[in-house]
C-alpha positions in Angstrom: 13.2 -26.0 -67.0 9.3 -25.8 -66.7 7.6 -28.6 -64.6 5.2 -31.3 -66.9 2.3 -29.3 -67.1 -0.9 -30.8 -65.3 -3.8 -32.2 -67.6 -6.8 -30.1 -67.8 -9.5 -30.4 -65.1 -12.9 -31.9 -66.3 -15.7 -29.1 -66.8 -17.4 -29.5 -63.1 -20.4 -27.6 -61.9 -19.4 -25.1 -58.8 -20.7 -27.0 -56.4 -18.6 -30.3 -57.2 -15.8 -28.3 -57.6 -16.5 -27.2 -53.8 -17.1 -31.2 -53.0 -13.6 -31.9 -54.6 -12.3 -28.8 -53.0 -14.2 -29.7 -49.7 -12.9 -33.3 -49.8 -9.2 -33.0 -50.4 -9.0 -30.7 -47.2 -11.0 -33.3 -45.4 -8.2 -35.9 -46.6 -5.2 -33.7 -46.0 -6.6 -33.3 -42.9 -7.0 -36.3 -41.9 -3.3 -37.6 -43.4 -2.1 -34.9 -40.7 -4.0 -36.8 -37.9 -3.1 -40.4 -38.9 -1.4 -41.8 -35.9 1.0 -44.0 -38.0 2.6 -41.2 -39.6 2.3 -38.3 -36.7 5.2 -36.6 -35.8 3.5 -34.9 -32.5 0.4 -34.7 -30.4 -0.1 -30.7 -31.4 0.0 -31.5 -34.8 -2.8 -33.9 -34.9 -4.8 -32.0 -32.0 -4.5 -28.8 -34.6 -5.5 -31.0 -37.7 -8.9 -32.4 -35.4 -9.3 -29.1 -34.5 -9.8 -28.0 -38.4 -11.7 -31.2 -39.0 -14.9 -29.8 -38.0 -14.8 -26.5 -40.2 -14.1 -28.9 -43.0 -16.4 -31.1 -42.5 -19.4 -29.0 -42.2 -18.1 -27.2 -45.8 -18.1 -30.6 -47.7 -21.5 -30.9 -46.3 -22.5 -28.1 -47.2 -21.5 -28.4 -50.6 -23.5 -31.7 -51.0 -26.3 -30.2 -49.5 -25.9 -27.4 -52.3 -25.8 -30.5 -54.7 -28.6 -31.9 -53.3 -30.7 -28.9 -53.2 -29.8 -27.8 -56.8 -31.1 -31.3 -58.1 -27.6 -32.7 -59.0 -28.8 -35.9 -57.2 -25.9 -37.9 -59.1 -22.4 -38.3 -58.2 -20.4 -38.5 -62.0 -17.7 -40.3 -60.5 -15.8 -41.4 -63.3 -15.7 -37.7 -63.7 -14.7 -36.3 -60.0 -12.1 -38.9 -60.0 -10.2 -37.6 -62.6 -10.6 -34.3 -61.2 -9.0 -35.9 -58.0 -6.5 -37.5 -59.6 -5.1 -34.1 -61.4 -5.2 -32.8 -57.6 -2.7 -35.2 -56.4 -6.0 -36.9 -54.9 -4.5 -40.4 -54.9 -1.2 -39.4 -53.0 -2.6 -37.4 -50.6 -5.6 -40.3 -49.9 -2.9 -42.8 -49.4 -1.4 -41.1 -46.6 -4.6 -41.6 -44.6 -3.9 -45.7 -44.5 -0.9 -47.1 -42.7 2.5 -47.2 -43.8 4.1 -49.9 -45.3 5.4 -52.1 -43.3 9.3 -52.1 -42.4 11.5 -55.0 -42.0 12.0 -54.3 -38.5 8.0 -54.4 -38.0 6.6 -57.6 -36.6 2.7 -58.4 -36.5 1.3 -61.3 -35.8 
């Protein structure tokens, strides 16, 4: 059996495509470093370590943006792009858990 196939991707410039690309590594990155869900020191130190390089490539591709004149974010339009990328899972691993029954806060 064939998985549900995806919907199509919105027709995006090269350079947003390279912000969404850009982004989601930032995010995945970043899910790896979340403290709340780490599994080990090396894992996170690797994933801060890989940070930087992405970083400076999502800037860059803004600065492309920029540069080019595309001085407006569609964002009706990247989010749906996002969303086809498994955007909103992979973004909600950057904020904490929920909360189990054996946690206690104030």
């Amino acid at each position: 059996m064939m998985p549900p196939e995806l919907p199509p991707l919105p027709a995006l410039t090269r350079a947003e495509c390279e912000v969404v690309d850009a982004y989601l590594d930032v995010i995945d990155l970043l899910a790896r470093i979340n403290p709340a869900r780490g599994h080990d020191t090396y894992r996170g130190l690797r994933a801060a370590q890989g940070l930087v390089g992405k970083a400076a490539v999502l800037r860059d591709a803004l600065t492309l943006m920029h540069e080019r004149g595309e001085s407006q974010v569609h964002a009706p339009t990247l989010a749906r792009a996002l969303r086809v990328l498994d955007g909103e899972r992979r973004a909600a691993l950057v904020g904490l858990p929920e909360a189990g029954p054996g946690d206690k806060t104030r």
